[in-house]
C-alpha positions as CSV (number, residue, x, y, z in Angstrom):
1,X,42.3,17.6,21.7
2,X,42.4,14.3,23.4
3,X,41.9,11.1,21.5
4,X,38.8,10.3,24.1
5,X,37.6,13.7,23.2
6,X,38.0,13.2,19.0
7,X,36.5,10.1,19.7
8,X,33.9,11.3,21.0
9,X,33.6,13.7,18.5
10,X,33.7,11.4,15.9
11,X,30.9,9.6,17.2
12,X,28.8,12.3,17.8
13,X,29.2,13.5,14.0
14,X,28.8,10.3,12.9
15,X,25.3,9.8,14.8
16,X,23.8,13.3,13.4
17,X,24.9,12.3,9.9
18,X,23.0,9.0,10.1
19,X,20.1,10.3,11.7
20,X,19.8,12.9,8.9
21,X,20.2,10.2,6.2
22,X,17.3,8.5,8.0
23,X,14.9,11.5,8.0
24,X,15.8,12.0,4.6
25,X,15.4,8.5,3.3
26,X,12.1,8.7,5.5
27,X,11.1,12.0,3.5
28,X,11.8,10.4,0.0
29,X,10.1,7.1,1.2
30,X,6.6,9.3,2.2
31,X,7.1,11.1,-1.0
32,X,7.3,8.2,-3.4
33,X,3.9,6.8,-1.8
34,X,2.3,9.8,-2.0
35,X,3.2,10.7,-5.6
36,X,2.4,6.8,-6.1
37,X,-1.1,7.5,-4.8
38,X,-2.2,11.2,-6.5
39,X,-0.9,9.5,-9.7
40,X,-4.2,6.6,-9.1
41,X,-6.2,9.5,-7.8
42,X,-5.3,11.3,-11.8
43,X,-5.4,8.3,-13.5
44,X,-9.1,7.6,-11.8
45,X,-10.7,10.9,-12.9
46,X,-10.4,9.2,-16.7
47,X,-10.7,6.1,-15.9
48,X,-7.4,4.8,-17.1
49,X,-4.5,2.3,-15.9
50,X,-1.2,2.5,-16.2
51,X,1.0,-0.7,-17.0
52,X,4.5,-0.6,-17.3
53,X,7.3,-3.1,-17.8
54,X,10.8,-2.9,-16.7
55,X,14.0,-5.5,-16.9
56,X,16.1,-5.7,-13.8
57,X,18.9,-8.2,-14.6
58,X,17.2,-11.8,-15.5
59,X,13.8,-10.4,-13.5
60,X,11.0,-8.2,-14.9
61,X,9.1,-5.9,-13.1
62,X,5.5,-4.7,-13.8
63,X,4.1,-1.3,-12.3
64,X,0.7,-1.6,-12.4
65,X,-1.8,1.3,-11.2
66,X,-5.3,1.2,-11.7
67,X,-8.5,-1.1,-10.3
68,X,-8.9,-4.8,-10.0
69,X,-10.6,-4.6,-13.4
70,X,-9.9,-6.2,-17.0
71,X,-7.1,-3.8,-17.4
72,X,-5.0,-5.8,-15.0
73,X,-5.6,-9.4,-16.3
74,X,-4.6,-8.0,-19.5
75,X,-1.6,-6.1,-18.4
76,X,-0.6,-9.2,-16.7
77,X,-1.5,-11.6,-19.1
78,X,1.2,-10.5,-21.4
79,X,4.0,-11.9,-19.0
80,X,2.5,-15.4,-18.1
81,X,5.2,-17.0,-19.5
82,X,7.7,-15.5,-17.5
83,X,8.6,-16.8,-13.9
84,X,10.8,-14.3,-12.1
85,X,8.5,-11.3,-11.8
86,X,7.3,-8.9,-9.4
87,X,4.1,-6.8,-9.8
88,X,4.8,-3.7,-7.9
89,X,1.0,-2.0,-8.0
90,X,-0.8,0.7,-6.7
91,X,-4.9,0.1,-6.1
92,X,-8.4,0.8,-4.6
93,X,-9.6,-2.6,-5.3
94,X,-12.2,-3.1,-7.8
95,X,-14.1,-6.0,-9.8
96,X,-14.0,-9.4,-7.7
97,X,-13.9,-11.2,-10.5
98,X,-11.4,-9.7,-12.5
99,X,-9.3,-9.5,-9.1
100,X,-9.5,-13.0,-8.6
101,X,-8.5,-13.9,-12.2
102,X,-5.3,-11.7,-12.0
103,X,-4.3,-13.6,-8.5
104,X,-4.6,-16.8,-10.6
105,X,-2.0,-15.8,-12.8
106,X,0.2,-14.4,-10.1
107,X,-0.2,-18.0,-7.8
108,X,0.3,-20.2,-11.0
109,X,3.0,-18.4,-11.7
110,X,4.7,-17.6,-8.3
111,X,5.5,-14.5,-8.7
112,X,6.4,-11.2,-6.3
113,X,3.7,-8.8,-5.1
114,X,5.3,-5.1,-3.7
115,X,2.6,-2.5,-2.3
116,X,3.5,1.5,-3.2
117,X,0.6,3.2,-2.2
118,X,-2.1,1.1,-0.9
119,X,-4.0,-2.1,-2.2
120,X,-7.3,-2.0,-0.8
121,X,-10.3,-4.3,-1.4
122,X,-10.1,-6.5,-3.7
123,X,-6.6,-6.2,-4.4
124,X,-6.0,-7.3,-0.5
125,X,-8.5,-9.8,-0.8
126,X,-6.7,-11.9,-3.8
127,X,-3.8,-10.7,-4.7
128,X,-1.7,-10.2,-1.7
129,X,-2.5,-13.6,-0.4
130,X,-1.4,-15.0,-4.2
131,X,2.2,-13.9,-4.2
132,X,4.7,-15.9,-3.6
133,X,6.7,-12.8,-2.0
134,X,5.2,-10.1,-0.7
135,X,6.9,-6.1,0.4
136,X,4.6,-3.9,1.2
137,X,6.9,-0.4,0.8
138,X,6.9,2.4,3.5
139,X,4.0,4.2,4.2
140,X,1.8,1.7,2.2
141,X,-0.8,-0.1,3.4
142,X,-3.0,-3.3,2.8
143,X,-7.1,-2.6,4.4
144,X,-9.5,-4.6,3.7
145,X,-13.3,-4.3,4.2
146,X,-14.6,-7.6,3.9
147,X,-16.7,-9.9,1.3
148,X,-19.4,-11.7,3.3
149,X,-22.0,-12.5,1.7
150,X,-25.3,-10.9,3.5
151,X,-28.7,-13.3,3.4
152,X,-30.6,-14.2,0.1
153,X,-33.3,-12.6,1.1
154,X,-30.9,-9.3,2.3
155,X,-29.6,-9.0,-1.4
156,X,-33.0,-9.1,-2.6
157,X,-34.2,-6.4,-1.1
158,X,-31.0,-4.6,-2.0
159,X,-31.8,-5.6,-5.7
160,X,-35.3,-4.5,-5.6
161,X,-34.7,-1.0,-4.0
162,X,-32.3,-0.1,-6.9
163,X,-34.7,-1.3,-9.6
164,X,-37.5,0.4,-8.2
165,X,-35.7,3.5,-8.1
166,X,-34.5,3.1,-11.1
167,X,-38.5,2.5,-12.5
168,X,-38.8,-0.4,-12.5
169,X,-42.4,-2.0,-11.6
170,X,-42.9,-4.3,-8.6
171,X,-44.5,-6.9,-10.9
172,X,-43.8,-10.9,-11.8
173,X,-41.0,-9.6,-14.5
174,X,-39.1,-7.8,-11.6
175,X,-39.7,-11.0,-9.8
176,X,-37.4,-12.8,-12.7
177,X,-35.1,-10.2,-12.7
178,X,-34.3,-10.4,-9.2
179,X,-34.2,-14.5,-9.0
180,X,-31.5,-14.1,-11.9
181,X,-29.7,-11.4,-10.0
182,X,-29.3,-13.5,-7.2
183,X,-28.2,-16.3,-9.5
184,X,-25.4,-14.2,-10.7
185,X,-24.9,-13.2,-7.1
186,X,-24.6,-17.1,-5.9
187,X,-22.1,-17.6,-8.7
188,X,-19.6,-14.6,-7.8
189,X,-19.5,-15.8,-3.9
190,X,-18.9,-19.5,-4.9
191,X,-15.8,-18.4,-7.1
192,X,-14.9,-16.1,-4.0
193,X,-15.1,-19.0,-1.6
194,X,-13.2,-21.4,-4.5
195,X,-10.4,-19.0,-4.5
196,X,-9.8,-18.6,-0.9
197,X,-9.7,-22.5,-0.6
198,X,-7.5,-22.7,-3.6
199,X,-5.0,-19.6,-1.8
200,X,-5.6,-21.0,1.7
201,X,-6.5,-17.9,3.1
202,X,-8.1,-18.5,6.9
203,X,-11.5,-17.1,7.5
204,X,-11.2,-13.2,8.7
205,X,-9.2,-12.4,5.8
206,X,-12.1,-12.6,3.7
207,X,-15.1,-12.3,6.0
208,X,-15.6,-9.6,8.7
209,X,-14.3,-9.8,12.2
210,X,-17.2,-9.7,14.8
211,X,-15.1,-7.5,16.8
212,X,-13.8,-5.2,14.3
213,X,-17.1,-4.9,12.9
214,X,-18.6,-3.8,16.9
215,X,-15.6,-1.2,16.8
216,X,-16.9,-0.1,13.2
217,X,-20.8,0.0,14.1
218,X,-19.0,3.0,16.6
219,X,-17.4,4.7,14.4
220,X,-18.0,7.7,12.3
221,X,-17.6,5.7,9.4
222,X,-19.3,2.4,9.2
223,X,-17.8,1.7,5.7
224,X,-14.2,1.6,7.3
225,X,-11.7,-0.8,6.2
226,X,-9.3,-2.2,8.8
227,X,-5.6,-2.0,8.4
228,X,-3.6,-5.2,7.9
229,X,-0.3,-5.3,10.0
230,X,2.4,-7.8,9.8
231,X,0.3,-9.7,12.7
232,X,-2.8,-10.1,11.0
233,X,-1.1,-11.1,7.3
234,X,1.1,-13.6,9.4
235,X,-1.7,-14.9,10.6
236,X,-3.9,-15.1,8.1
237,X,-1.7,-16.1,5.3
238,X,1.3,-17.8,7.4
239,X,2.6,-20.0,4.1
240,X,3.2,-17.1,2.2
241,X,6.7,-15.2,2.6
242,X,6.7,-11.9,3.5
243,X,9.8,-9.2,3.9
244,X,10.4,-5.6,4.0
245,X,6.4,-5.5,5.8
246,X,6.6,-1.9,6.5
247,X,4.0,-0.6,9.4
248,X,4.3,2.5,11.8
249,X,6.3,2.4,14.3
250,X,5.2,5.3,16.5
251,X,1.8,7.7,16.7
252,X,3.9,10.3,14.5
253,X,4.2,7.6,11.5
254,X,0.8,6.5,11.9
255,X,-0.5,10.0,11.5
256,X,1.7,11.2,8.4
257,X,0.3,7.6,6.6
258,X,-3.7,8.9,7.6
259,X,-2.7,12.0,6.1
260,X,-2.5,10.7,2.5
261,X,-6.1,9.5,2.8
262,X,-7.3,12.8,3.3
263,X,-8.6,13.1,-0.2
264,X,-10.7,10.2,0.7
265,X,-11.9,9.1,4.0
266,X,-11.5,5.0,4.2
267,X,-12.1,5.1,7.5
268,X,-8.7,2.9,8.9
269,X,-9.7,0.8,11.6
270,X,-6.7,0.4,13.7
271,X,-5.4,-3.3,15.3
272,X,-3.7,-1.8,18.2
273,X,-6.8,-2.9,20.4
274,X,-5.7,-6.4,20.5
275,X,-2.8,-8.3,22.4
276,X,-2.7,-10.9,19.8
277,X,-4.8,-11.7,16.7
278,X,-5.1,-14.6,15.8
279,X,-7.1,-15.5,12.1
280,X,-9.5,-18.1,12.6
């Protein structure tokens, strides 16, 4: 054989052996996000959390899975007085509140946020733009669904549909009931809007896009959540540093990430419709 023809060989082989260690890594990378997500999925159905610690060299890592509730203040309340640490989590969202104090801890403390899985909701809302680093691992995402506030007068309604339904009589102690329910409600959107001044998030992270919300009135599913891609975190949240921002690359990635939602339908609303996003 020639050397131009073993060389040739040689690169051939070569080429087939990387793009087999790439599928697999690809397969393993899939895997480890769906595993990551059925585990929330179990952990759900009995209401639990999980919250576990590791030590990597001089640097701790917390795997936390679970909702934005108590559970994850506490989990990470435990490590407050450590600086290097990374909170590698897997979550649907949950409590505002509770979100928002966890995302205090992680800004006061500048510490690493990783995405395995998903973090949807609330966790998008405040804890993503709260890290000081942020990874979001293969075939994870970041979706959002909003948290503007509707009218006073829209939430009271709201309020008085579920009481009624629930017996209650339409009467001047209903009346009372509903004036402090939208006193609590006041309070929970002024700590929202003090936190995304305090994280310096820009204005569509937290409140709904007019023209994502014209593509969702389309839609099948009018709850959907839109998908945050390295464009819309970049420019939402441009001090914060990112790497390792995983997003599809192709139409066969996009649809092998859908199809570990199909437990539950959140409705992704793509970004591919726009040139350029820009967060007001």
């Amino acid at each position: 054989m020639s050397i131009k023809l073993k060389l040739l060989f040689i690169v051939c082989c070569f080429n087939t052996t990387q793009s087999y260690a790439q599928e697999l890594n690809d397969i393993d990378n899939f895997n480890n996000s769906k595993l990551a997500i059925k585990k929330l999925w179990d952990l759900e159905s009995r209401n639990e959390t999980v919250c576990k610690v590791s030590t990597l060299g001089n640097k701790i890592e917390i795997r936390y899975i679970g909702e934005t509730n108590q559970k994850l203040v506490d989990c990470l309340s435990k490590y407050k007085k450590n600086k290097r640490v990374i909170l590698k989590i897997t979550s649907p969202g949950g409590n505002t509140e509770t979100a928002i104090s966890a995302a205090e801890i992680i800004e006061k403390h500048k510490w690493s946020v990783e995405v395995l899985g998903f973090c949807l909701s609330s966790c998008g809302n405040y804890i993503i733009p709260a890290a000081r680093k942020l990874i979001v691992k293969p075939y994870s995402i970041i979706a959002l669904h909003g948290s503007n506030p509707p009218s006073s007068q829209q939430l009271r309604d709201a309020f008085k549909k579920v009481r009624i339904e629930n017996g209650a009589i339409d009467n001047d102690e209903l009346k009372k009931e509903l004036d402090n329910d939208i006193k609590r409600n006041d309070a929970i959107f002024q700590r929202q809007n003090d936190a995304a001044l305090r994280l310096g998030v820009k204005k569509y992270w937290l409140s709904p896009d007019p023209a994502i919300m014209a593509i969702a009135e389309k839609s099948a599913n009018k709850s959907g959540m839109w998908y945050i891609n390295r464009e819309m975190y970049s420019s939402c949240i441009g001090k914060i540093r990112q790497n390792n921002f995983w997003q599809p690359k192709n139409e066969n990635e996009w649809l092998k990430l859908k199809s570990l939602f199909d437990k539950k339908d959140y409705g992704l609303i793509r970004r591919e419709s726009w040139k350029k996003y820009n967060c007001e």
